[in-house]
Steps between C-alpha positions, in 0.01 A plus 500: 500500500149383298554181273440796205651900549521710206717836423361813303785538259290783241147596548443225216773234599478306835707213581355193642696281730454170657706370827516126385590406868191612576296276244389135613595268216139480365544838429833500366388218231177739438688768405798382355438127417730385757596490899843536403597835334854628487647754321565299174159330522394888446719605290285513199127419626249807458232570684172476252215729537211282347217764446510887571474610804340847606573629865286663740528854536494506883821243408682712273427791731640275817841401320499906366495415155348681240096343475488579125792214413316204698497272230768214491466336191522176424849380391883353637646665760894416578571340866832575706658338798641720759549387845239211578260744298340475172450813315262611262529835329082608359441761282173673524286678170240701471175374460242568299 
C-alpha cells in the first residue's frame, strides 16, 4: 500500500488516508507536527487547507469524480485514527 490511498465515498466526497507506518518521521512531524501520533494525539487536530485548491480534470476524471466539483476550498477538515491510518474526509464544490 502507497504512503497516501484514497476512497470515492460520493462523486463529491473522497476520503484521504495516510498509513503512518509508512511515513519516515520527517514526514510525520511535516504533516502532523510530530513523529509520534497516536490516537489521542489526533483526536482533535484538523487537517487545514491553507488556500483553495482546484483539481485537474484528467484527476477528477482518474478518481471518477464529477470534474465540475474540483474545487476544495480552503478551510478545517476533521482527522480520524483508524488502524495505524489517519483519515481525512474532503468535500469537493463546484467551481466557478
Amino acid at each position: 500500500m502507497p504512503k497516501f490511498n484514497y476512497t470515492k465515498i460520493t462523486s463529491t466526497y473522497i476520503l484521504l488516508e495516510v498509513d503512518l507506518n509508512k511515513l519516515s518521521e520527517e514526514e510525520q512531524t511535516f504533516l502532523f507536527g510530530s513523529d509520534n501520533i497516536s490516537e489521542t494525539s489526533i483526536e482533535n487536530t484538523e487537517f487545514v487547507q491553507e488556500e483553495d485548491y482546484i483539481f485537474e480534470t484528467n484527476l477528477m476524471l482518474y478518481m471518477e469524480l464529477d470534474p465540475a466539483y474540483n474545487l476544495l476550498k480552503k478551510g478545517t477538515y476533521p482527522l480520524r485514527f483508524r488502524d495505524e491510518k489517519v483519515q481525512v474526509l474532503l468535500s469537493l464544490s463546484r467551481s466557478a
